[in-house]
N, C-alpha and C positions, 0 to 999 in steps of 0.2 A: 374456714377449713379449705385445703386446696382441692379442688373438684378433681385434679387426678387421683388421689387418695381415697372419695368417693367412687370414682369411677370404677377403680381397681377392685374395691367393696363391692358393688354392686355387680361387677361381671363373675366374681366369686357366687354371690347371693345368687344367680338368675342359672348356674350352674346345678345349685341343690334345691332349688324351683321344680326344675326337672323331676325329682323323685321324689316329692311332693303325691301321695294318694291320690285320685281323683275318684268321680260316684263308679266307675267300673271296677276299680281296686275293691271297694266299698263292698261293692255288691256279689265279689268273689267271696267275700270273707262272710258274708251273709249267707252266700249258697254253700258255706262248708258243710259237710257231715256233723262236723261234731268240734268242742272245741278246740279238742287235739288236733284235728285238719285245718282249724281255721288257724291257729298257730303255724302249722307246716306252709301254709300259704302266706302268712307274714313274712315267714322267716325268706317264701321265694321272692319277696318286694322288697328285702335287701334289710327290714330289720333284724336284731340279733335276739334271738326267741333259743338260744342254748339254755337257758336258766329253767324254763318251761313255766314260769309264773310271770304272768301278764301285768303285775305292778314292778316288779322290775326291768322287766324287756321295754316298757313306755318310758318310768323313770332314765333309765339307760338312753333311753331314744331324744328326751327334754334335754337330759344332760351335754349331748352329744351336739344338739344343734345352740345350746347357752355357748359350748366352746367356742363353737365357728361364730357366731357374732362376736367372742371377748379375743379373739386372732383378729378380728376382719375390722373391729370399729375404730375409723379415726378419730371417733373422740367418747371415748367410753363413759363419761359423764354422761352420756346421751343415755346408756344402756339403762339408768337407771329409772327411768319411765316406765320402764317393762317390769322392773324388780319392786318399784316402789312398795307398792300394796302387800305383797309376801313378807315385808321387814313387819309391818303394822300385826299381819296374819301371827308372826313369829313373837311380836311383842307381847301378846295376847296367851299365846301358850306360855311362856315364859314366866308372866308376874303369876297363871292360874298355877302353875307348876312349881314353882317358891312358895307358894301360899298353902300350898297342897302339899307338900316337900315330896314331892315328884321329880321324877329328871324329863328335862323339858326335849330335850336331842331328838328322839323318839316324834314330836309333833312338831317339829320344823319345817315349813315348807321350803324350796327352791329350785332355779335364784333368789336372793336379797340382795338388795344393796349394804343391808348394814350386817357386818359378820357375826355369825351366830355368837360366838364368846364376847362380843360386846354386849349383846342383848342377853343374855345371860347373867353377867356379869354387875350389869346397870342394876336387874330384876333383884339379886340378890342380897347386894349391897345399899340397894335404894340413893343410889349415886346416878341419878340419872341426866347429871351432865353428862354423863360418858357415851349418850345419845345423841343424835344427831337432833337443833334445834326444834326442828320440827315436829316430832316427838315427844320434846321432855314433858312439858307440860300437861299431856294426856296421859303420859306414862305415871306419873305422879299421882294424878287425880283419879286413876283406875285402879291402883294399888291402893289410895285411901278408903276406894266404895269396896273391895274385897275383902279388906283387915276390918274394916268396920261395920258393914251391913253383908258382905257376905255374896251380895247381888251379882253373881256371874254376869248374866244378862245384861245388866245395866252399864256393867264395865265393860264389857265386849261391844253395847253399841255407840260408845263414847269413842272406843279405839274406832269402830269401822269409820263411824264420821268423819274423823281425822284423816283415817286413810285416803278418801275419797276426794275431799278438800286439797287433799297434799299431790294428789296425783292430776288434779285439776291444774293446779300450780305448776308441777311438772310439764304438763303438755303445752301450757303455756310459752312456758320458757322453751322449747322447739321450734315457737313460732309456723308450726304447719298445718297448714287448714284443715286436713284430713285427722290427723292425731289429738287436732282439737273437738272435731266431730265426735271422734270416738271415744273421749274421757266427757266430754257434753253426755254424750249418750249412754253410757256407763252409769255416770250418775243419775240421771235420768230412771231406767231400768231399776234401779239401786230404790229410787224413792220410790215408785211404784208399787214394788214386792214389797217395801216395809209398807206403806201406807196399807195394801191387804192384807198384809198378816196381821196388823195392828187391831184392824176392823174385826179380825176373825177370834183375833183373844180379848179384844176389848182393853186395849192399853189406853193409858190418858193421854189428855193433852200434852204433859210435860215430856212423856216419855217421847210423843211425837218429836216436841222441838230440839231432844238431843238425839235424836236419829236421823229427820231430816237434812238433807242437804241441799242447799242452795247453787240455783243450775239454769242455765242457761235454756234449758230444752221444756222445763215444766214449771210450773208455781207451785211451792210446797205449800203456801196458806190454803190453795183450795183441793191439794191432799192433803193436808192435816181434817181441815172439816168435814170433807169428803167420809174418812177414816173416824171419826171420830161418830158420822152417824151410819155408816152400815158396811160391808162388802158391795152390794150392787152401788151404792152412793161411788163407791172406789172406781169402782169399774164403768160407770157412767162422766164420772170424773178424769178417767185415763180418755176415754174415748172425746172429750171437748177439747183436753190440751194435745188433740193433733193423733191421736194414737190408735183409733177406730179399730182397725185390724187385732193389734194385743189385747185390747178389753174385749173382743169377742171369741178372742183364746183363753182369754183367762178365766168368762165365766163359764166356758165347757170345757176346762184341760190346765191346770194350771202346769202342766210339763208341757204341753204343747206353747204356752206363753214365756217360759224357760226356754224353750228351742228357736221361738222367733227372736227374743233374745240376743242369741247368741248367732244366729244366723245375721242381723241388724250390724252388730258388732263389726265380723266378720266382712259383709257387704262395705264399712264404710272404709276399707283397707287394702278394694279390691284393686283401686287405681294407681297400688306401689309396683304393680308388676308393669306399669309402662311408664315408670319414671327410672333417668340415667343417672342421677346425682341424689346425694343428701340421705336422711335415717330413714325415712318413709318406708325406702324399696328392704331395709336390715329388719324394720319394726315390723313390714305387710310379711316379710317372712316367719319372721318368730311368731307371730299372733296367726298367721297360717299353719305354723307346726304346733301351736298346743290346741288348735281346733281338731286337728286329726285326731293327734291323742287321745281328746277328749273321746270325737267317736271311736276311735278303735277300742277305749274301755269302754264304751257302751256298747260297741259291738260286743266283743271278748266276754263281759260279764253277762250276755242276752244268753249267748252261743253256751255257756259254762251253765247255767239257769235251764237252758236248753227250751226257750224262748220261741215262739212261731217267727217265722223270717220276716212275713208281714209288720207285726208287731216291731219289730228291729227295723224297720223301714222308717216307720214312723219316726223313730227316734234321732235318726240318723241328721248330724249338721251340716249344713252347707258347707263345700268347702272351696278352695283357693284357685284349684287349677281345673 
């Protein structure tokens, strides 16, 4: 790819960098009166809050910065790193929604990479060539545990696997050390929460081995065993493969282990805002703008609940700038 095409990218990107939230935006919306006020003070940080509901005015906000990466990317094959996992998420409502005969439109997440009428389509017809490879096979095999056993569950954590595996692949093929941290550590995070929930309903062995993911950052044999004999086994087990800090969030807060999380995430992204070339500085943006998001709904719905500020503090994610 020629490095002026990135360039040009990147001096667009470092432009809406700029209005990017930072913890003083945060903290204004925290000290609003009421939700209504904290709305009025969005609205003066340049997002569009005319709608006056808070899953739209965010929605509206996603949407708006998926454009400016699908204008700005020299090579939009790349975008879909970012989109991957939401096609998987989509796949998912789609076969439970055919099977339900439900309309599936309603629980679509986005971006995807793969267009919703394909995925629709695939679900309906049980044509699931019409999937992208990567896909079919899981798509298939979760449609058979639905029609046949019924097990939502079991087909949702066949699809997530896959997602996860696919997005590992994904990051790969980027070849960037940061992007590789971050789908390492994703999955990572990923086995973790399954191996404690697992421990806390008491799922089996088997159900381990098709949930687990295989990852560079942890050993799932010694969280499946782990998970297999208690919750503190887990979290004794998080705390040996390297993770001390999250096992000691997770046995007094497991939101507070949600939030380091996602703060982790975030921190391994931090060093796209001083790189001049390549997807890094397009990817450290977008995963920058749906961290806001995320807290501005967690703000929004604290503020709406009418929530102590304290409390909202807590919650609140690291962010970019």
């Amino acid at each position: 790819m020629n490095e002026l095409e990135y360039a040009t990218a990147v001096a667009r990107i470092r432009v809406h960098e700029t209005r990017l939230l930072g913890a003083d935006k945060i903290e204004q919306l925290i000290a609003a009166e009421s939700y209504r006020d904290a709305l009025k003070r969005l609205g003066d940080l340049g997002y569009d809050v005319q709608s006056g509901d808070a899953s739209v005015i965010l929605k509206t906000e996603q949407q708006n910065a998926w454009q400016l990466l699908c204008e700005i990317a020299p090579d939009k094959s790349e975008l879909e790193f970012l989109t991957v996992r939401n096609s998987f998420l989509n796949l998912k409502a789609a076969l439970k929604c055919v099977v339900s005969g439900l309309e599936a439109d309603a629980y679509f997440c986005a971006p995807a990479n793969v267009p919703d009428e394909t995925i629709v389509s695939a679900a309906t017809t049980r044509d699931f060539s019409l999937l992208p490879e990567y896909m079919q096979d899981v798509a298939e095999r979760a449609y058979t545990i639905l029609t046949t056993t019924g097990d939502g569950q079991h087909a949702d954590v066949i699809i997530d696997k896959k997602s996860l595996e696919t997005y590992l692949d994904f990051a790969a093929r980027l070849r960037d050390e940061s992007l590789t941290k971050l789908a390492q550590f994703t999955v990572a995070a990923a086995d973790m929460k399954i191996a404690y929930r697992c421990a806390k309903t008491a799922n089996d062995a088997a159900f381990l081995d098709d949930a687990l993911v295989a990852c560079d950052e942890v050993d799932c044999g010694e969280l499946k065993t782990a998970a297999l004999a208690g919750e503190e086994e887990v979290i004794d087990c998080i705390a040996r493969l390297g993770y001390s800090e999250a096992a000691e969030l997770l046995r007094t807060s497991p939101a507070a282990f949600e939030k380091w999380c996602d703060d982790f995430v975030l921190s391994t992204v931090q060093g796209a805002k001083y790189e001049a070339f390549g997807f890094l500085p397009l990817a450290g943006y977008y995963i920058a703008k749906e961290n806001e998001i995320k807290t501005l709904r967690i703000v929004l719905a604290a503020k709406e609940n009418e929530l102590p500020a304290e409390m909202i503090r807590e919650r609140v994610r690291m962010l970019y700038v």
